[in-house]
N, C-alpha and C positions, 0 to 999 in steps of 0.2 A: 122329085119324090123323096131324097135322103131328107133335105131340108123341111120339107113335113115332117117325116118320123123324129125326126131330134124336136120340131117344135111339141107335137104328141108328146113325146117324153119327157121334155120340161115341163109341161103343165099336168100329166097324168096322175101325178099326187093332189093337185085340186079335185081331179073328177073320180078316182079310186082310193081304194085301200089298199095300203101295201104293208109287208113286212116291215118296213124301214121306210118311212117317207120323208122326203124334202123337200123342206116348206122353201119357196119363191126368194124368201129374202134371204137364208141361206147362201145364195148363190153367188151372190154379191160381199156377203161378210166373207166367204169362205176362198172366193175366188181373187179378189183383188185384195194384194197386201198391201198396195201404195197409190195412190189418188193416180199417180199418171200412169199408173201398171191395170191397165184396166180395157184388155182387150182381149179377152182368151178367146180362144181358137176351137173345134169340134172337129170329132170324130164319131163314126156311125158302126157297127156291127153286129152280124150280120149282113153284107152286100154279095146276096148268091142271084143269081139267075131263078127263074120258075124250073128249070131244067136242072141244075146242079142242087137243089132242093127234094129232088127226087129219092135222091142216095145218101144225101148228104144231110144233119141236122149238128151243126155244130155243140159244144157241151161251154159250161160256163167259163172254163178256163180258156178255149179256145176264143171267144168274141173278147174277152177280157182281153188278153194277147195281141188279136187281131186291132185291138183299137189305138194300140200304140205305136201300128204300123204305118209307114209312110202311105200305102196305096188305100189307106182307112181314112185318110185327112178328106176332109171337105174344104181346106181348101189347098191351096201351091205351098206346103211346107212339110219339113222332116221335122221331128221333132227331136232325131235323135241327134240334129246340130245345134241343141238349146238344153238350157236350164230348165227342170219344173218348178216352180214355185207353188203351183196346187194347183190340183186336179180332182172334177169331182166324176163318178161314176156313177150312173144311171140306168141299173137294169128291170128290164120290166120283163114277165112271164114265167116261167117256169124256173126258178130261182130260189134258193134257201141260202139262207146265209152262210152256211157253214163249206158248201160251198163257193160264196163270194171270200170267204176269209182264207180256202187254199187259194183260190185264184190271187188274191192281193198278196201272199206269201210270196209266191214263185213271181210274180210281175216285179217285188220288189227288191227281185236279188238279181234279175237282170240288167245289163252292164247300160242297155238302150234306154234306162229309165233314170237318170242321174238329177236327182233334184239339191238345188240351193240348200248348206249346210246351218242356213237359218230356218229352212222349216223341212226340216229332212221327211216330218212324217205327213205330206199334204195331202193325202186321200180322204174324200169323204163319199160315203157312199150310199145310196138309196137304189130302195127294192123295190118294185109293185107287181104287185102280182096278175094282175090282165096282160092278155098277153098283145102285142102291136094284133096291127090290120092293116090290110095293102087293098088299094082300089083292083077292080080287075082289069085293066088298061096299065099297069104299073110294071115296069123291065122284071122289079125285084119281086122275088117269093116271100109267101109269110112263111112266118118260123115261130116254132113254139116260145120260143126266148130273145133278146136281144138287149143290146148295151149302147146307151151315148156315155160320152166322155165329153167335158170342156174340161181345157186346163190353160192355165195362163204359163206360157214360156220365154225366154227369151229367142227362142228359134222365131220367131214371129219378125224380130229386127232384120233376118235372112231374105222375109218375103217381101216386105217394104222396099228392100233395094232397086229392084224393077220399077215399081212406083216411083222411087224417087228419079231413079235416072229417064224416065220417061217425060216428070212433069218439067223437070229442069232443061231438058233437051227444048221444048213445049215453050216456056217459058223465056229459052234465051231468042229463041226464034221469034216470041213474041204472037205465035200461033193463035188464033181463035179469040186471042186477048178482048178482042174490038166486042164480038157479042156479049161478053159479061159485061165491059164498061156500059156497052149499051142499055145495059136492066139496068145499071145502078150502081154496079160496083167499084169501090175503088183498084186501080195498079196498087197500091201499098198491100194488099189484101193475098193479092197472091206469091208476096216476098214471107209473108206473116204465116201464110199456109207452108209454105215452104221450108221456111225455120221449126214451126210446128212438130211436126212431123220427124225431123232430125233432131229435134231435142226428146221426141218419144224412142226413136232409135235409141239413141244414147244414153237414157232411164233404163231401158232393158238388158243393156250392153252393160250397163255397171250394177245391175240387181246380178248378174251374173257373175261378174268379174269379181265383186266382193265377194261371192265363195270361195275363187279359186285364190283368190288373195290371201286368204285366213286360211289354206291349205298351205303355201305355201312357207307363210309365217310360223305355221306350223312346225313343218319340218325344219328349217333352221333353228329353231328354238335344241332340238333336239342334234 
């Protein structure tokens, strides 16, 4: 069900009208700064129960907040052990902007929200004004408001690790190998996938380390 509501709010500027809408290819210009950096990551808020909905309707700064949270990630990652390079905000419902612009105030003096010194200001952000809708078989409650988040991090290189040491384990084993040669594939293909993937680690590991780089050169300077 989250992954519906974030696809709903990607697209809900096609089928509404909003305050602030963002057009589709936006997402792409805004989101990736570099051909191999091109895998952001999502957050949802909003995630109450039909029960905790009762009492509870959270306010714009709070989902805003909540979306930065690690227990807010859709998928296995902190983001507060990465870099942001950009991030776009997506709220639909009950929303004025001038409330979106305290909410991006207070998010951006927070110590958990530390982005790359070459695009210090990466927030872009859209509004629409209809508000989500929930099936009625759905865990989650509607709520007059809500916010996705994609941002591209380097905390993302964190979550790969698993992956990596999974397929390697897989691979020296030589595990399962026999069914893909079967269809057609070559052995060289999964040395290829494999380097891949460690050369993507490594692009995110240095989008981030040239910030702290240029801090550091920084202060010596001084």
């Amino acid at each position: 069900m989250p992954m519906l509501q974030v696809s709903s709010s990607l697209t809900s500027s096609l089928r509404f009208q909003g305050a602030l809408n963002v057009d589709l290819c936006e997402f792409q210009t805004n989101l990736v700064p570099y051909p191999s950096l091109r895998y952001p990551l999502t957050s949802l808020a909003p995630l109450m129960s039909v029960e905790k909905s009762f009492y509870e309707q959270p306010t714009v700064a709070t989902i805003t907040r909540q979306c930065i949270e690690k227990e807010q990630q859709l998928a296995c990652c902190d983001p507060a052990h990465g870099k942001y390079m950009s991030c776009c905000l997506l709220y639909r419902g009950d929303v004025t902007p001038a409330d979106v612009g305290a909410a991006m105030h207070t998010v951006k003096t927070m110590k958990s929200v530390d982005f790359v010194d070459w695009c210090p200001t990466g927030f872009k952000v859209g509004i629409n004004n209809v508000s989500p809708v929930v099936t009625a078989d759905s865990f989650m409650s509607k709520s007059t408001r809500s916010a996705c988040m994609l941002y591209n991090s380097s905390a993302i290189s964190r979550m790969w690790d698993s992956t990596v040491r999974q397929f390697q384990s897989l691979l020296h084993k030589r595990a399962f190998v026999h069914w893909f040669v079967g269809e057609g594939m070559e052995e060289g293909e999964f040395t290829e996938a494999f380097d891949n993937i460690l050369a993507m680690q490594k692009d995110y590991e240095e989008a981030a380390a040239d910030s702290v780089t240029r801090a550091v050169d920084d202060e010596e300077e001084y």
